[in-house]
Every structure is written in C-alpha cells, then in structure tokens.
KEKE-3310 file (N, C-alpha, C; in steps of 0.2 Angstrom, whole numbers, plus 5000, padded with zeros to 4 digits):
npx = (5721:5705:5700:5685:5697:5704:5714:5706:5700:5707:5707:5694:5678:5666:5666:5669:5672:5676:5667:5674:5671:5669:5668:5658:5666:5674:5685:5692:5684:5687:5685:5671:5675:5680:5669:5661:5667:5665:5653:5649:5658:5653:5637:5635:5641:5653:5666:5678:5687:5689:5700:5703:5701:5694:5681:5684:5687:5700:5708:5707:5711:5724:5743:5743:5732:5726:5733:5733:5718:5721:5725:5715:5704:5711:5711:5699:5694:5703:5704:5696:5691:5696:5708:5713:5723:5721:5733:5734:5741:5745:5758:5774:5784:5777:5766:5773:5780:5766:5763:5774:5770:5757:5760:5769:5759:5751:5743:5732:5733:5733:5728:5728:5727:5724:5735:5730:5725:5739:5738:5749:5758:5755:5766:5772:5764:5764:5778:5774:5766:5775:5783:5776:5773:5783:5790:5785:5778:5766:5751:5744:5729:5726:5717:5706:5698:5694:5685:5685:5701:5705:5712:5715:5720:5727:5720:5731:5743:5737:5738:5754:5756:5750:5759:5766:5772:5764:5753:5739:5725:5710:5702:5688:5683:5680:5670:5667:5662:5669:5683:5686:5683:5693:5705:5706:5703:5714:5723:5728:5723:5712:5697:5690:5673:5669:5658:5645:5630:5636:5638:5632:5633:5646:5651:5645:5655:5667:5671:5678:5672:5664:5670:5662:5650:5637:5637:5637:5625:5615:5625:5624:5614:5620:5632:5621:5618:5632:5633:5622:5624:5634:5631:5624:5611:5606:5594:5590:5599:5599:5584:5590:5598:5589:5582:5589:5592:5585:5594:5606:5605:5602:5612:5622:5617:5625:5641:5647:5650:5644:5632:5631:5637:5625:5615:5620:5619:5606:5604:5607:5621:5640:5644:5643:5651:5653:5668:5674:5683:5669:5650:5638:5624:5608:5593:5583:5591:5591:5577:5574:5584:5577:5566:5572:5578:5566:5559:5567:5564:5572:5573:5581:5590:5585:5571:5569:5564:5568:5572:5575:5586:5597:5614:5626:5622:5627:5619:5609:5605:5585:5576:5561:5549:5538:5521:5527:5529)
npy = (4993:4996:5005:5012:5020:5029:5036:5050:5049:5050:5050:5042:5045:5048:5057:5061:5072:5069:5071:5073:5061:5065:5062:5064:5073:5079:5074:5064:5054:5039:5025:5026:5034:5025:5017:5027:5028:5017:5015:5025:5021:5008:5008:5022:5023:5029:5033:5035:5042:5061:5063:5072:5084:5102:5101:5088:5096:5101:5112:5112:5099:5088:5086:5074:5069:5069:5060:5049:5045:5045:5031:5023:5024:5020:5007:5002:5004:5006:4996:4994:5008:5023:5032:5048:5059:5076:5088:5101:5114:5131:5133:5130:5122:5113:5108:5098:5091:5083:5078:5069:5060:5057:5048:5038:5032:5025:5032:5036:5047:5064:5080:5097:5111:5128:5139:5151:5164:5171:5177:5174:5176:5173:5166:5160:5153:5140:5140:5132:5121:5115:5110:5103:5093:5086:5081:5068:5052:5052:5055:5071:5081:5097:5112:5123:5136:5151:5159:5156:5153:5165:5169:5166:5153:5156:5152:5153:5148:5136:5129:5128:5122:5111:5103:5096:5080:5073:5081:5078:5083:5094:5101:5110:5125:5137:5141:5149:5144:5147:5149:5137:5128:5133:5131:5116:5115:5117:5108:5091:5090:5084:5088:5091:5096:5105:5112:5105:5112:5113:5102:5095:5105:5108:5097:5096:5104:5096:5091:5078:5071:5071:5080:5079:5086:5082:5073:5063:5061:5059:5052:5039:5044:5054:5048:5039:5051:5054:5043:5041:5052:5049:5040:5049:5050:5062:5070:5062:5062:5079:5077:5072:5081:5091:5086:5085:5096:5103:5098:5102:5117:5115:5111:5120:5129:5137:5133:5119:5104:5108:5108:5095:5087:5088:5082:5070:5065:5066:5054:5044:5041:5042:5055:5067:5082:5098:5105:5122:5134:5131:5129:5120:5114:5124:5119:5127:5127:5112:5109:5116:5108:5094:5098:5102:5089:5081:5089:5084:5072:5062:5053:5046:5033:5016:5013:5022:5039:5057:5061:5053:5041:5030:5025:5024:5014:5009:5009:5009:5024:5028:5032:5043:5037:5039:5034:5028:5026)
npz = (4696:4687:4680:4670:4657:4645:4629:4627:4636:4653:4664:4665:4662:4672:4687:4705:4715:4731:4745:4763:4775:4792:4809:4825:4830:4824:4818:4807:4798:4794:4790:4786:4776:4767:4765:4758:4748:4739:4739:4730:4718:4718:4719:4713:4701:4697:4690:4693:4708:4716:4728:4742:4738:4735:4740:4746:4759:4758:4764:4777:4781:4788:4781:4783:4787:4774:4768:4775:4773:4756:4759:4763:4755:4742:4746:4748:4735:4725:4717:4707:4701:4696:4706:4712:4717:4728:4726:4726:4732:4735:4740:4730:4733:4746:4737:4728:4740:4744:4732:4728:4740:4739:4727:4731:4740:4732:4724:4709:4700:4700:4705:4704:4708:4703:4709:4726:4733:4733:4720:4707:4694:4675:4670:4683:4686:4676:4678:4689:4690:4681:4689:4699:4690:4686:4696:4697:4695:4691:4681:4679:4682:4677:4689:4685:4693:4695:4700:4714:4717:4712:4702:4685:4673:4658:4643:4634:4642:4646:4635:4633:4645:4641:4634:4641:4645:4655:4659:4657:4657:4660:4675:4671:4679:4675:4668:4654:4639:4627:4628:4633:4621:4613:4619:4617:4604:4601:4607:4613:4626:4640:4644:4659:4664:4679:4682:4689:4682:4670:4663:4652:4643:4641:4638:4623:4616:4617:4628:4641:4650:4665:4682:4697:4709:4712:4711:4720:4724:4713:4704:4695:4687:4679:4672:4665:4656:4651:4643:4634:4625:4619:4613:4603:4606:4609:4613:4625:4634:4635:4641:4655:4659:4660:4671:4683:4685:4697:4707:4703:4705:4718:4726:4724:4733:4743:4748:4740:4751:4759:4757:4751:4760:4770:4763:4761:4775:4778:4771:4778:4774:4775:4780:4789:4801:4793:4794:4803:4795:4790:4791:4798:4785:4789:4798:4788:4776:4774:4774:4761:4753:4753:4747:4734:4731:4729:4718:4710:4708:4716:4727:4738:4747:4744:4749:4758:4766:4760:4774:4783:4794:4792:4801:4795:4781:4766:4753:4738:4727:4725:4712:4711:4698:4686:4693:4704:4723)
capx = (5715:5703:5694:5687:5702:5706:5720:5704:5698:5712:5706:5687:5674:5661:5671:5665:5675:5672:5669:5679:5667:5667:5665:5654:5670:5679:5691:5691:5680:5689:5680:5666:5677:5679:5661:5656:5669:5662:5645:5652:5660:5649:5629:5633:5644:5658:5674:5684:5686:5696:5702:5706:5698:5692:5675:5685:5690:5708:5713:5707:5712:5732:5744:5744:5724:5726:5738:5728:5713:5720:5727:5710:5701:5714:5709:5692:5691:5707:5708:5691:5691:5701:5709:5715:5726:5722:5740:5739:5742:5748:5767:5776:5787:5774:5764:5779:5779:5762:5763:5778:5768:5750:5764:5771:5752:5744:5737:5731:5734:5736:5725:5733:5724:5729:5738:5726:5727:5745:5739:5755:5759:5756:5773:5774:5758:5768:5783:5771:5761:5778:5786:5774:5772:5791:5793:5781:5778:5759:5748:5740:5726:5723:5709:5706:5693:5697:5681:5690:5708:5707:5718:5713:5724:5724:5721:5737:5746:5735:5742:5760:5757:5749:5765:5771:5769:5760:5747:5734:5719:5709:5695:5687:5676:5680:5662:5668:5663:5672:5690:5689:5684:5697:5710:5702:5707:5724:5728:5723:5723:5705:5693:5683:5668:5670:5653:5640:5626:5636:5639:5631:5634:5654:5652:5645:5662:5672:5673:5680:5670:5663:5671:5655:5649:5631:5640:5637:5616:5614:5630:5621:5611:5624:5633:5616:5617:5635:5628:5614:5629:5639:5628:5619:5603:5606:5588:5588:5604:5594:5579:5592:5601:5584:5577:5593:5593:5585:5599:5613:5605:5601:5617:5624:5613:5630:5648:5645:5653:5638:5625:5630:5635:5617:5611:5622:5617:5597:5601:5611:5626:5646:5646:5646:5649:5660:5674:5674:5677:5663:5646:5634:5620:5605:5586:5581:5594:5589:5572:5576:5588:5573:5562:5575:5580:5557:5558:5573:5564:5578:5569:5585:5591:5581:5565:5570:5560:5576:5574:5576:5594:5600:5618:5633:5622:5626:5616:5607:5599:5580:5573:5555:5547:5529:5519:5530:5525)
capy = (4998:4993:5009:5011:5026:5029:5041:5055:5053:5048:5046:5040:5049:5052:5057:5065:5076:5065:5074:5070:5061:5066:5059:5071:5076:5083:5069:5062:5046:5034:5018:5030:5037:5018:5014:5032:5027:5010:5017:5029:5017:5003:5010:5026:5020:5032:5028:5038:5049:5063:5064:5079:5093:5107:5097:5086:5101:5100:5117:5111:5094:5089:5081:5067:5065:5067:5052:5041:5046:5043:5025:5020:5023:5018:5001:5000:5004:5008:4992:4995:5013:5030:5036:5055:5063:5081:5090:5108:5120:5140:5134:5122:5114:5108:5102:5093:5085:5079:5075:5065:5056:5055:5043:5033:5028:5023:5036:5036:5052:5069:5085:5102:5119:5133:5142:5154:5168:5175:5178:5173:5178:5165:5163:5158:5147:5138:5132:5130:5117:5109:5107:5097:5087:5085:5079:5063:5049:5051:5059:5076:5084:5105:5113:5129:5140:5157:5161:5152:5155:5174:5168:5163:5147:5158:5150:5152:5144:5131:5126:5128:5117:5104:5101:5092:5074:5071:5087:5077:5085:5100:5103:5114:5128:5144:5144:5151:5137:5147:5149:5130:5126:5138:5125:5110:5113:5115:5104:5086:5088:5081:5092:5086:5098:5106:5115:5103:5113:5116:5096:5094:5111:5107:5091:5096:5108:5092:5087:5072:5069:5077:5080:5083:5088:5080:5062:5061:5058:5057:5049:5034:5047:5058:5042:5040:5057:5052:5037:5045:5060:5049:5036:5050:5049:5071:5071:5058:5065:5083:5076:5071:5087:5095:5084:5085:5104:5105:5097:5106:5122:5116:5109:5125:5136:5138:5129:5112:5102:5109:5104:5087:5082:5087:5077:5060:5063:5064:5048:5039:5039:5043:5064:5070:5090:5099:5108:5127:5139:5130:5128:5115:5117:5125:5117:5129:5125:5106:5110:5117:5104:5090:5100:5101:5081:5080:5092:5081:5064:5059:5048:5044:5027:5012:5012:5029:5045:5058:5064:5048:5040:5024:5025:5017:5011:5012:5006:5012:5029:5026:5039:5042:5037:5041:5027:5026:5029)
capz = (4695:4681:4680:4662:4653:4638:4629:4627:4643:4655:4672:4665:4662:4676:4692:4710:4720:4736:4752:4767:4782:4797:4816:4828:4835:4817:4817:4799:4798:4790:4788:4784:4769:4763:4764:4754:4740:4740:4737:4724:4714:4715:4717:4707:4694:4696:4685:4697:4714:4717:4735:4747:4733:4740:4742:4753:4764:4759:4766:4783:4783:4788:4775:4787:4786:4766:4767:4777:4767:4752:4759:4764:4749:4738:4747:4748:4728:4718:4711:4701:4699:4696:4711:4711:4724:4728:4730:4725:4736:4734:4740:4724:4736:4747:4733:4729:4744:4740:4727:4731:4744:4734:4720:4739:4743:4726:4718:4698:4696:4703:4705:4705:4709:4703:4717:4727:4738:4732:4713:4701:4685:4671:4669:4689:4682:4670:4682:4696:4687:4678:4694:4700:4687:4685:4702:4702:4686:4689:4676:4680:4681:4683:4691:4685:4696:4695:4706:4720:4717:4710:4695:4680:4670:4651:4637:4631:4647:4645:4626:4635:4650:4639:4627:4647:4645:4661:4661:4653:4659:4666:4676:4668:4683:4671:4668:4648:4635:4621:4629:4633:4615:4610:4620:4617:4598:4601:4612:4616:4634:4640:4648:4664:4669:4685:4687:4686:4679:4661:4662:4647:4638:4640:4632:4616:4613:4616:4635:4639:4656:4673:4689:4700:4718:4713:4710:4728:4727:4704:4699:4690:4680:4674:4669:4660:4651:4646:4639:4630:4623:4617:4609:4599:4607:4613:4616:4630:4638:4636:4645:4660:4658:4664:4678:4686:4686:4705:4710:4702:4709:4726:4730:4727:4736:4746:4748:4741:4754:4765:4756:4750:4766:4772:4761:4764:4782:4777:4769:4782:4770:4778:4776:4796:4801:4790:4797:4802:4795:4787:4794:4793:4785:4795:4798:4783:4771:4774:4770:4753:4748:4753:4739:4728:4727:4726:4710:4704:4706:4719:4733:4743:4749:4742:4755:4763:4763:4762:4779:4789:4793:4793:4800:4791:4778:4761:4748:4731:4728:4721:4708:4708:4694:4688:4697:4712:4728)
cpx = (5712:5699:5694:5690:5701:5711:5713:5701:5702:5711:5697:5685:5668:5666:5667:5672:5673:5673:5673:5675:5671:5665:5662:5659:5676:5684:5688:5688:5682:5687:5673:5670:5679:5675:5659:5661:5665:5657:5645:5654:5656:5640:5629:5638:5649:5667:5679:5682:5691:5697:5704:5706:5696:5684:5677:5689:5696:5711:5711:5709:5722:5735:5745:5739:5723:5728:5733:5722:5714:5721:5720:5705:5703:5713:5702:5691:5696:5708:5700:5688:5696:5703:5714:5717:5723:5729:5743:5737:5743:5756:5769:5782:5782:5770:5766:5779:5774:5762:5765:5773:5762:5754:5767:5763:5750:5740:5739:5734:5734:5730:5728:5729:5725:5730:5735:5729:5733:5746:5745:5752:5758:5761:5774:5769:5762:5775:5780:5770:5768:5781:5785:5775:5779:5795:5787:5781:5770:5757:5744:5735:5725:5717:5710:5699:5693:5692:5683:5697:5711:5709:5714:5719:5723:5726:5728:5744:5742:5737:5749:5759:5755:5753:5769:5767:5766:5756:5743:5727:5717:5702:5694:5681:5678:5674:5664:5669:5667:5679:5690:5689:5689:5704:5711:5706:5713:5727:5726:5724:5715:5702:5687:5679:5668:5665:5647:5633:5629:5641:5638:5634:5642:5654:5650:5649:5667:5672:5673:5674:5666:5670:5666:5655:5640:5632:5638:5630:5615:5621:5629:5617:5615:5629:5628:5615:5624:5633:5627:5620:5632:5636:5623:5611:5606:5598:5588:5592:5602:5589:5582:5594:5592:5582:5581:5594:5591:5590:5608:5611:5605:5608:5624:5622:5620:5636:5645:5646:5647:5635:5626:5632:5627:5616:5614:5619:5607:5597:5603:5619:5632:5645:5648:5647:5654:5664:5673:5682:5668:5657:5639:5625:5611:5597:5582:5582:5591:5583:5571:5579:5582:5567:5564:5575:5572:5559:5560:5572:5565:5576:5574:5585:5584:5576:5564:5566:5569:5577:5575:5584:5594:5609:5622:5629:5624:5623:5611:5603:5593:5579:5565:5552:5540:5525:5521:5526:5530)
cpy = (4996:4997:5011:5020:5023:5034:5048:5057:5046:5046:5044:5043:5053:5051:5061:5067:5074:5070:5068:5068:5061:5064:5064:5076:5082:5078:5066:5054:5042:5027:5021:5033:5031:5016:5020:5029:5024:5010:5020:5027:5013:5004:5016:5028:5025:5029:5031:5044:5053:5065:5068:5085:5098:5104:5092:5089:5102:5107:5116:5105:5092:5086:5073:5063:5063:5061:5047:5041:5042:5033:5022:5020:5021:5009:4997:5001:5005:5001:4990:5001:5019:5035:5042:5059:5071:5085:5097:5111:5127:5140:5128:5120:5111:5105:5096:5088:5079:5078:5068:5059:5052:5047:5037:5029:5026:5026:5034:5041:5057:5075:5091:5107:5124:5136:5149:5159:5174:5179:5178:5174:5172:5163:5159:5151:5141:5134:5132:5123:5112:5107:5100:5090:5084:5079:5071:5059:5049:5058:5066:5080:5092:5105:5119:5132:5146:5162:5161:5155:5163:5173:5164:5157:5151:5154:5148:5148:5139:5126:5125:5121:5107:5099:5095:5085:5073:5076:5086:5080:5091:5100:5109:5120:5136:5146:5148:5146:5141:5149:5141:5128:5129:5131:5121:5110:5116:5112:5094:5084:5088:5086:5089:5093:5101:5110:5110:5109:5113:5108:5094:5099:5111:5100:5090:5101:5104:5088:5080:5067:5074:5077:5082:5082:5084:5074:5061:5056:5055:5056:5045:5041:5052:5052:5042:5044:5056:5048:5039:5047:5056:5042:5041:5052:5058:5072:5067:5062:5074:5083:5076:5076:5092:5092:5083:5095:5107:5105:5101:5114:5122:5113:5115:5131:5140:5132:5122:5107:5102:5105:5098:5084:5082:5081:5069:5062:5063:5056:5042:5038:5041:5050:5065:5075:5089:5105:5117:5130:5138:5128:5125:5118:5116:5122:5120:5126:5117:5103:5111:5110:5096:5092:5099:5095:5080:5082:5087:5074:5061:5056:5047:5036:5022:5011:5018:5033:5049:5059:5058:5044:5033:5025:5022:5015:5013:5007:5011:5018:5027:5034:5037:5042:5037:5033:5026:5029:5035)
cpz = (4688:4680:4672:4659:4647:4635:4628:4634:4649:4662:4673:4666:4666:4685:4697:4715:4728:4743:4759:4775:4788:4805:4817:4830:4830:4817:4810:4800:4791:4786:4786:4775:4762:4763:4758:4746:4738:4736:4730:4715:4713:4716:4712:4702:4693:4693:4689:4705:4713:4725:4738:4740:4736:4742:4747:4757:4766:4765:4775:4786:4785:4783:4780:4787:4780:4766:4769:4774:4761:4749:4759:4758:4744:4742:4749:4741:4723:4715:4706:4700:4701:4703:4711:4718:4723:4731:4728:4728:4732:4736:4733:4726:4741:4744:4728:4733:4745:4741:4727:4735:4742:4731:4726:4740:4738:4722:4712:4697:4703:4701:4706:4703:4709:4709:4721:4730:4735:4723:4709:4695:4681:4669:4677:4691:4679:4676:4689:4696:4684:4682:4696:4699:4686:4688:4705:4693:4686:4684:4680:4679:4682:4682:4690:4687:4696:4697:4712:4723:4715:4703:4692:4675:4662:4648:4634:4635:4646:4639:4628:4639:4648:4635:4634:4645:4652:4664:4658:4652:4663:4667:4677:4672:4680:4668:4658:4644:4627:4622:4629:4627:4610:4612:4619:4607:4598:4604:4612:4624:4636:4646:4653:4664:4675:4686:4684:4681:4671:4663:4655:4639:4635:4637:4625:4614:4614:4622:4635:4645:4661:4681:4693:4707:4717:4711:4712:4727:4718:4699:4694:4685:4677:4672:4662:4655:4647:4643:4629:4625:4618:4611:4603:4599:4612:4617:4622:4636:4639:4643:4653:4662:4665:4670:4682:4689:4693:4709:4710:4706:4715:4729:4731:4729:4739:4746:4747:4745:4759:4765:4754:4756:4770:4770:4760:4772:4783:4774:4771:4778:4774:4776:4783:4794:4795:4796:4797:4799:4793:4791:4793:4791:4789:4791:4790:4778:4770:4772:4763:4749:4747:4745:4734:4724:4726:4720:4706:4704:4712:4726:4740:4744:4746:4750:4758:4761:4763:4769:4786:4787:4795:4794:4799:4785:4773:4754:4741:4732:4722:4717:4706:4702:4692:4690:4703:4717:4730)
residu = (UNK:UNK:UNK:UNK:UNK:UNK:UNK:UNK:UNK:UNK:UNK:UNK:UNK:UNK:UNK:UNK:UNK:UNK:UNK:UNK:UNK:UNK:UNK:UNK:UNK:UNK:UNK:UNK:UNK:UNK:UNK:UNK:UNK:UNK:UNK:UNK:UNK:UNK:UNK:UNK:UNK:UNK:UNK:UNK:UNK:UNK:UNK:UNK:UNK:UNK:UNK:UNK:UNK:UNK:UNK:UNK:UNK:UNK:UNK:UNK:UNK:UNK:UNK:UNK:UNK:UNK:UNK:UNK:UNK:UNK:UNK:UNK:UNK:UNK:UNK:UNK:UNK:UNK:UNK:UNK:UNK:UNK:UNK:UNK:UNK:UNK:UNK:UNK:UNK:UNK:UNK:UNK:UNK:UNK:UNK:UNK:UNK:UNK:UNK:UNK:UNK:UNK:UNK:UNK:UNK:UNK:UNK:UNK:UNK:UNK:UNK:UNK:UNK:UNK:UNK:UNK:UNK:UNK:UNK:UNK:UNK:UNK:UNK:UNK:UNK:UNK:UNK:UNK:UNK:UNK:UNK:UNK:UNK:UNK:UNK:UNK:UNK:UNK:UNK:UNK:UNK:UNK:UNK:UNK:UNK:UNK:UNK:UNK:UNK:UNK:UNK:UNK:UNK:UNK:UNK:UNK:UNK:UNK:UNK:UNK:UNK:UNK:UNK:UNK:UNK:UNK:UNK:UNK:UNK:UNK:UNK:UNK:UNK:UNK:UNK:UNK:UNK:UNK:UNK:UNK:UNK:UNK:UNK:UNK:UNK:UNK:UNK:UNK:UNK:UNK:UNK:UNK:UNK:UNK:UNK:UNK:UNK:UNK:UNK:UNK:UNK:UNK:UNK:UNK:UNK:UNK:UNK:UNK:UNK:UNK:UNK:UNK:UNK:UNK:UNK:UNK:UNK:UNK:UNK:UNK:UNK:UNK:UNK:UNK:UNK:UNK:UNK:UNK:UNK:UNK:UNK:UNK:UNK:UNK:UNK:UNK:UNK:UNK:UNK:UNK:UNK:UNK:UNK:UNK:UNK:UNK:UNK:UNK:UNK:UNK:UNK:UNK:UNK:UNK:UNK:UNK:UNK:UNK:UNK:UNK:UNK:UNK:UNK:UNK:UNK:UNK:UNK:UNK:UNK:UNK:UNK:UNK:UNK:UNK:UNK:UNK:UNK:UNK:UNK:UNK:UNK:UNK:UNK:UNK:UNK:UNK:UNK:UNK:UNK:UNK:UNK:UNK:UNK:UNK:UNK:UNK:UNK:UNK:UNK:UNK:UNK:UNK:UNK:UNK:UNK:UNK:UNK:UNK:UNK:UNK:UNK:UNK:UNK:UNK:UNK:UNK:UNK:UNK:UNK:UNK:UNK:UNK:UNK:UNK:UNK)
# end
C-alpha cells in the first residue's frame, strides 16, 4: 500500500465512504465495487476508502459480503491507496470478530462506530472501543455520529481512548467545531471530517483530513481545497468551499447512499439499487440532484450530460468551466 500518510494524518487525507454497488437483484456487485474503487482512487485522487460504512449499507449487508468486498477492493487498489475496514457494530464481540477478519484479508486500518441503538454509558464507550482495538494490530479510526447512534463519544472519553496506541483517529459527524478543538488540543489523535459541508470549517481548528459522501462525484476538487488549505492560499480553497455547496446540500437532501447512488447511476458509474429498508431515489429527487451538480459546475463523466448512462464505464468527471459547453 503506497497511499500518501503521515503520523498527523494516518490513513491520508482525502477519504470517501464508498458505497456498496449493487446488481438489479440486491446481490452485492462485486467487480462493480472494484471498478468504482478504481475510479475513486485513480480519477478522483482519493488517498483512501472506507469499506462497509453505513454509506456502504453495512447494517444490511452480511459479514460474508463485507469480507468478499473488502478482498476485492483491497485488490483492485490497496496497493496505492488507504484501505479501511468498517467493523463497528452495537455488540463488542462481534466486532471483534470483524475486526479480526477485516486484519485476515488486508485491511489498513479499521473503522468503529460508536455502538447504536442500545445507548452505553461512556464508560461501556471506553472498553467498547479498547476492545476492539486490543484484539487486532491495525490502527483505528472512530466514528462518532451521535445523530445516527443516539450517543455522543464525550470529549472527555475521547482524551482517554486516545492514550490507546492504535486509536489514531476520529471521524469527526458531531457537527460541534469547539468540542473537537477542545480534543484536538489534548490529544494528537487526527481528526477526519465526517460531514462534508463543514470540510473546510473543521480544517481551520486543526483537521487532519475528510471522510466524505461527495468523494463519490467532487473528490478531485476537495483534494484541491486541501491543496489550497494547506499551501496558504485560504482564499482559493474558500472559493471551492462555495462552488461545491450545491452538492454538499443536494446529496443530502436524504440518506446519502440514496443520492450518490442516483447520481453514479446518471453517470453510468458502479452504484445500482440500494437495499431496503432503504429506497431508491425517486424521478423527483433525480431531478433535484441534476440542478444541484448544474449549480456545482459538475458535468458528469467526460462527454456525458448527467442524465445519460454508459454502463460499466468508469472514467473522469468533467467540471464546467466558463467557456464550456
């Protein structure tokens, strides 16, 4: 794996929560999930994936579709970029077992979501989380959502969990930029991003990186804004900051998974249905997300308008430029 790390940002910088494609029949499309890496990693310049997230419809898929998932991706692209098992659950022996399994096939690293549904105390946070990490030699990232999960990851757990050698990092969907910069200076555990819109907001209180759902169609240009961010030039990464803003809203008009698979399936790219309980999105919503990526520049596959498909292929997204057609 040659993906570019570092000790502040530990599984590279710009990352995409990849969805999980899809045949017509709900069977997991496999050589469709090693084409959209593919794409991922080499047209929109992602330094890493993270596999079976709740973007790749973990709680519907089986640990057996994980596994083969994460083998096939981890062979279409772990050997030039960061590949990231998803392995938290709500029980901490099976995401143990995983976990365990994730460190068996080749994963970089390791993903772990706070544990939903059953709300724990932060103390049951704390050996939830070191379990995991206890029981594999990959490095870890949490995901703290605490819209999603009910439970919030506090601060103060977060400065405990960080003192574990292998709980490098957190993705960061607390939507609060002064609890994180509150962690962030006590710890050096590296913070990815996890709601695109405050991608940039969370990087000027220290963030190390993104984990994003708008990877999917504008990974090259939030690349670009880290760039900008980190070269100094604020105003440039600014500029992207806004002309991306269609997109951070239209993707989640509802459940992201929905809308970025629409819109790889407007652009011929690997997405297919998604899984109920989830529901694809309808004629309407397709409509919207087309305006959206117009506002946002976002053209679609090099030639393509967005609404035409080319299937299987995978190739470059264009961005309108003034001049273009």
């Amino acid at each position: 794996m040659s993906g570019s790390t570092s000790p502040s940002a530990p599984f590279g910088q710009m990352l995409t929560a990849m969805v999980t494609p899809m045949q017509e029949d709900g069977d997991v499309d496999y050589d469709g999930a090693a084409r959209l890496a593919t794409y991922l990693v080499d047209e929109q310049r992602n330094d890493g994936l993270i596999i079976s997230g709740t973007t790749g419809e973990s709680p519907t898929t089986s640990d057996e579709e994980k596994d083969r998932l994460l083998r096939a991706v981890l062979e279409a692209v772990g050997d030039r970029a960061v590949v990231v098992a998803g392995v938290g659950t709500n029980d901490t022996r099976h995401s143990i077992r995983l976990a365990q399994s994730a460190e068996r096939a080749g994963a970089h690293g390791l993903l772990l979501v706070t544990p939903y549904y059953n709300k724990p105390p932060q103390e049951g946070l704390l050996r939830h989380f070191s379990a995991i990490a206890d029981a594999s030699d990959l490095p870890v990232m949490l995901y703290d959502i605490p819209q999603r999960t009910g439970t919030p990851i506090a601060s103060e757990t977060l400065v405990r969990l960080a003192e574990h050698p292998r709980i490098v990092a957190n993705k960061d969907a607390k939507d609060d930029l002064g609890a994180s910069s509150w962690v962030m200076e006590r710890t050096d555990m590296a913070f990815y991003c996890g709601s695109d819109i405050l991608n940039l907001p969370l990087l000027s209180v220290g963030a190390s990186g993104f984990v994003s759902v708008v990877g999917h169609i504008v990974g090259s240009d939030l690349h670009d804004m880290l760039d900008a961010y980190q070269a100094g030039d604020v105003a440039r990464a600014l500029a992207i900051h806004r002309r991306l803003t269609p997109v951070y809203t239209g993707i989640f008009r509802t459940q992201g998974v929905i809308t970025t698979k629409a819109v790889l399936n407007m652009f011929g790219l690997p997405g297919g249905p998604v899984r109920t309980p989830l529901a694809d999105a309808s004629p309407e919503l397709q409509a919207l997300l087309r305006e959206d990526l117009a506002a946002a520049g976002v053209k679609g596959p090099i030639g393509l308008a967005p609404h035409q498909e080319v299937p299987g292929s995978v190739v470059g997204v264009e961005r309108l430029t003034e001049g273009s057609a």
